[in-house]
N, C-alpha and C positions, 0 to 999 in steps of 0.2 A: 422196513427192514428192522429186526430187531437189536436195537442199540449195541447190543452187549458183542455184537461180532462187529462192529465198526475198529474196535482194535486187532481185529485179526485170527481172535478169539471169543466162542462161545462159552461166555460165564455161567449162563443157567447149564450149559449141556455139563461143562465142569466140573456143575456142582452134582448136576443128576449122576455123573459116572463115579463120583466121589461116593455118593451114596449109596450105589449098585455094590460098589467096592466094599465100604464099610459092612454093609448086608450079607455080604460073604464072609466076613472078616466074623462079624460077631457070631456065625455058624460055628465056627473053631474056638469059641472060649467056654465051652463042654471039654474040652479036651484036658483040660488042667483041671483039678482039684480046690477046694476052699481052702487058702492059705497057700495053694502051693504054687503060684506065679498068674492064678486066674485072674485077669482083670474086673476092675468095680465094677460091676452094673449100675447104670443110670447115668455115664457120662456121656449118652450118647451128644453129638454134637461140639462136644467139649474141643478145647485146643491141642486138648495131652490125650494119652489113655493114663491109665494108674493100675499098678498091679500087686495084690496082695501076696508076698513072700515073708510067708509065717509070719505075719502080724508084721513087718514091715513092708512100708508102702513106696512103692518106683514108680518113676511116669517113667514114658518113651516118648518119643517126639520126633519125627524125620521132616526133611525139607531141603530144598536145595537154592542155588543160589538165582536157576534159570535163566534168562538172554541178557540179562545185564552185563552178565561175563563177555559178550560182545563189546563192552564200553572198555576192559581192561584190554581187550585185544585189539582196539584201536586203536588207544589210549599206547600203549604199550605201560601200564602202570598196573603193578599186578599186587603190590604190599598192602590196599585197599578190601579188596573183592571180600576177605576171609569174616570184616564187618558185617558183609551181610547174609553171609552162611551161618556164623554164629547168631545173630542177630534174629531170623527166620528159626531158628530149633529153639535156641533157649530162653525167647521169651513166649514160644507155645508153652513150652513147660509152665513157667511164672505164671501165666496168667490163670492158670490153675492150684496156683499161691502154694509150687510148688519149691523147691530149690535144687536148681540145675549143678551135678557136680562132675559130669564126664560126656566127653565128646569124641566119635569115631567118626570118619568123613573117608569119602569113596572120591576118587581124583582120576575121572577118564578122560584120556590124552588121542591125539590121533597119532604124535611120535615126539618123545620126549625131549625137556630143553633143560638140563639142569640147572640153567640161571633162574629160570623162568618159575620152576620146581621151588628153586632156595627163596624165589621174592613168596612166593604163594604163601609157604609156610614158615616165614617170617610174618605174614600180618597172620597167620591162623595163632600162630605163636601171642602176639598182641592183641589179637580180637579175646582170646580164653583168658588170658590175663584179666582185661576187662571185666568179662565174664565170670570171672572163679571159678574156673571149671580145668579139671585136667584132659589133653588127650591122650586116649588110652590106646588108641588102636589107630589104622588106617590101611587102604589099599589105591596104591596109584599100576591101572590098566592102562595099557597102550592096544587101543583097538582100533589103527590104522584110518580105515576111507570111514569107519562108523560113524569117525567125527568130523565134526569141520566146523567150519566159522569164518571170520572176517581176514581179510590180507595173509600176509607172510608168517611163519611161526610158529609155536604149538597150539593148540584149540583145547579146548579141554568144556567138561561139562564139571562140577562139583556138586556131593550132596552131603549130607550128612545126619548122625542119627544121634539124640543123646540122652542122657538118663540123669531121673531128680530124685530127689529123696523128700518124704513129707514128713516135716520135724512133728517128732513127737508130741501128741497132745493136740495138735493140728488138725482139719478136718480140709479136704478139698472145696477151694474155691470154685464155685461152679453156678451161681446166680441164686440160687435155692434158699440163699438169705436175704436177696432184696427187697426193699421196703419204699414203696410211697415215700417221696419225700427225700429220699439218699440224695446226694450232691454224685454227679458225674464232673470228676476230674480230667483234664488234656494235659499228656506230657508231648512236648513237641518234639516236633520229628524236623530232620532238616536237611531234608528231599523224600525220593521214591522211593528209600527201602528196595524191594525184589519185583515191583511189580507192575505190572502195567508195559512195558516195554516194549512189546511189540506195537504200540499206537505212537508210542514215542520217537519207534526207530521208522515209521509209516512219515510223520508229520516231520522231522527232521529229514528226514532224503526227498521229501518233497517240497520242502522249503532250501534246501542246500548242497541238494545232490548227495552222490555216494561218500564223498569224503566230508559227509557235514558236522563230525568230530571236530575236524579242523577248524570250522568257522570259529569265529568271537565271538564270545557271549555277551564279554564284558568281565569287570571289574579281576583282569590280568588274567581269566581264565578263556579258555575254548568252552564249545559247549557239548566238547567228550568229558572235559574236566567237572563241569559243572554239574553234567549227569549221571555221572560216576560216585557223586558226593556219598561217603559212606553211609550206613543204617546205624545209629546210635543203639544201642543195647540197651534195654533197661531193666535186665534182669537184676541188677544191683541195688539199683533203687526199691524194685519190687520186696526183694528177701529183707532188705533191711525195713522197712517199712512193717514187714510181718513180725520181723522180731524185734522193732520196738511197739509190740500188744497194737497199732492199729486195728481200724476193726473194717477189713477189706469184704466187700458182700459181692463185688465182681470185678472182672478182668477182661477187657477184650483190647486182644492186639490186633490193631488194623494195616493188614493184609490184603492179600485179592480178596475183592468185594466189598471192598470200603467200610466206612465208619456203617451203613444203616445194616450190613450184612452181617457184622461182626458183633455189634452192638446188641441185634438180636440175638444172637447164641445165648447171651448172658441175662437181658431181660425177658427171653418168651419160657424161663424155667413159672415160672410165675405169670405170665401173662400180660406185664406191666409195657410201662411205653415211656419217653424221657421228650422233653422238651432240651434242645441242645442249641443254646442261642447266646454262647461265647465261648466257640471257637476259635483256636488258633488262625490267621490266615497263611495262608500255604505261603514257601517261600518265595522269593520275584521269582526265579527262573521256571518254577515251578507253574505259576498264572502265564507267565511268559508262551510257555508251550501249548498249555490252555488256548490264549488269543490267538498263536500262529495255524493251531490245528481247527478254530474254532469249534472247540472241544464243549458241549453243554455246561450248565451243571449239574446234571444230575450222571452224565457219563462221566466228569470227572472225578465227583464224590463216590461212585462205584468201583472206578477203577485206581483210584491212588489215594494216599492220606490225607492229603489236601493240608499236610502241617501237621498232623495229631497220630502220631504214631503208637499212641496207648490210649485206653480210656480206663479209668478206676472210676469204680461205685462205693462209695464210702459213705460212714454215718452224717447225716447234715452237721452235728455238732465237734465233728471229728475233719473238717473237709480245708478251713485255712491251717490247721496244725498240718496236713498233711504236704500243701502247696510247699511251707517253711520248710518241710524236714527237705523234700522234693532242690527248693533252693540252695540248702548246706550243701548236696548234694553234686552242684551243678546243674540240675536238670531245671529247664522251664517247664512250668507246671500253673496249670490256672482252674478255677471253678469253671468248665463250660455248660452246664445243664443243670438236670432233676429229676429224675424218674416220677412219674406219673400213672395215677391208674389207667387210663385211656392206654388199649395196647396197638401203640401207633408209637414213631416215633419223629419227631417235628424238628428238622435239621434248619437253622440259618444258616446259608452258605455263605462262602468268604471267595469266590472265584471272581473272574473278570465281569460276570453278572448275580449279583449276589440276589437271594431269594429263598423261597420257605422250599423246601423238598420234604415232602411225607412219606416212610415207613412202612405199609403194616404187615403187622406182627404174622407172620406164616404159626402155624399148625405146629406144636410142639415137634411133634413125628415127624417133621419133613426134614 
């Protein structure tokens, strides 16, 4: 059986409709003019698009929050969620060392609660704060039976779309500068981010039944609470980083398809490969799920962060200033690798069975 639908979901099929999509998408960028809103060429694979309007440069970036929004509706804690909707849009943008400065977000409801409405966009309120980003727009649909979800309540799907600007003088981050020898930096993450969820909410009602929100996890929390743990942002860290002169050569935020999926975006511009052998380890509850689901590791490193919710490629002699700036900052941040000519890439894992898991590099074009 192939691994990748043990959670529910077909990641390679995913990726192949992703790309069906894109292929269509890039049909339509004849339609605009040079300078007049046409997007780059050459980002194919990227996290953002980027779009020339008259010699300034925009990215776009959409994403949604997906079935984690189940952990707030069982949870009934709903000030959280907006973490990781913002979280998912504005650091695709960043990782293309862009800077994310507005956000519109779609709010579909099956019938609306307005307690439920005022908690949402109160944490959407704190999550952009975070962020530095304004929201400019939005639309909340009430489409009845279209929606549904877990117990009593409103249900709602969220996504959102947002736009970055590339400071002047600036060039997109996009792997195109990476070098033999750059330092691969880990800022930690601390939980799931958006992803993975449906293997989560599989191994959780089969170790706990339907109400296994409820269960204790431990240390004063349930483990709705502990699964629901927000997505840290690190778009802040990113821009400032840029604009004190670092010298950033790549970006990958890890997302569905883990660290070896995403990591490739950024080293197969070049063909390179990274040895990544100090890593974060994931947090307990996070290995926790691992051992209850008897989760591999090579499905777990594909389908969650496993701890490492950004990677930066920076210059070797540029790689402990960055960790320090990272720490003023509050964020943990550590050396975990090296980019390497070999276009493979050589993961130590940090799971409940820790071991080498190898990479390789797919076909620019794929």
């Amino acid at each position: 059986m192939n691994k990748s639908k043990q959670s529910g979901l077909d990641i390679d099929l995913g990726n192949r409709c992703s790309k069906i999509a894109f292929e269509w998408a890039k049909k339509t960028f004849d339609f605009r003019s040079a300078g007049s809103g046409n997007p780059l060429p050459g980002l194919d694979g990227a996290f953002s698009n980027v779009m020339d309007l008259g010699g300034v440069k925009i990215g776009m970036a959409s994403d949604g929050v997906g079935t984690k929004i189940e952990l707030a509706e069982r949870t009934k804690i709903y000030h959280t969620i907006a973490f990781d909707l913002v979280a998912m849009v504005v650091d695709d943008l960043a990782a293309n060392g862009l800077e994310p400065v507005n956000l519109s977000n779609i709010l579909d409801v099956d019938a609306l609660d307005a307690a439920v409405i005022d908690r949402l966009m109160e944490g959407l309120y704190q999550a952009a704060k975070v962020a530095r980003v304004t929201v400019t727009g939005g639309e909340i649909a009430e489409l009845g039976s279209r929606i549904s979800g877990y117990g009593d309540g409103m249900h709602f799907n969220w996504a959102a779309t947002g736009l970055a600007i590339l400071p002047t003088g600036r060039e997109v981050i996009d792997g195109s500068k990476v070098q033999v020898g750059d330092r691969i930096i880990a800022l930690k993450s601390q939980g799931f981010r958006s992803n993975g969820f449906s293997l989560l909410r599989r191994i959780m009602n089969e170790q706990f039944g339907d109400a296994w929100h409820q269960a204790a996890y431990g240390e004063g929390k349930t483990w709705g609470q502990a699964l629901l743990t927000p997505s840290r942002i690190y778009t802040p860290l990113i821009v400032d980083l840029i604009k004190a002169d670092f010298e950033i050569h790549g970006i990958a935020h890890i997302t569905g398809g883990g660290i070896g999926d995403n990591l490739q975006r950024v080293l197969k511009i070049n063909g390179f490969g990274a040895v990544l052998d100090r890593l974060f380890e994931p947090p307990h509850f996070m290995r926790k799920v691992q051992e209850l689901g008897q989760v591999s590791e090579a499905q777990a490193y594909r389908l969650w962060n496993m701890g490492n919710g950004m990677l930066l490629v920076v210059k070797a002699e540029q790689a402990e200033a960055v960790v320090q700036f990272a720490a003023k900052q509050q964020y943990q941040a550590q050396i975990a690798g090296t980019v390497q000519k070999e276009s493979a890439i050589e993961l130590k894992s940090r799971g409940m069975e820790p071991q080498t898991l190898i990479y390789h590099l797919k076909e620019k074009d794929s």
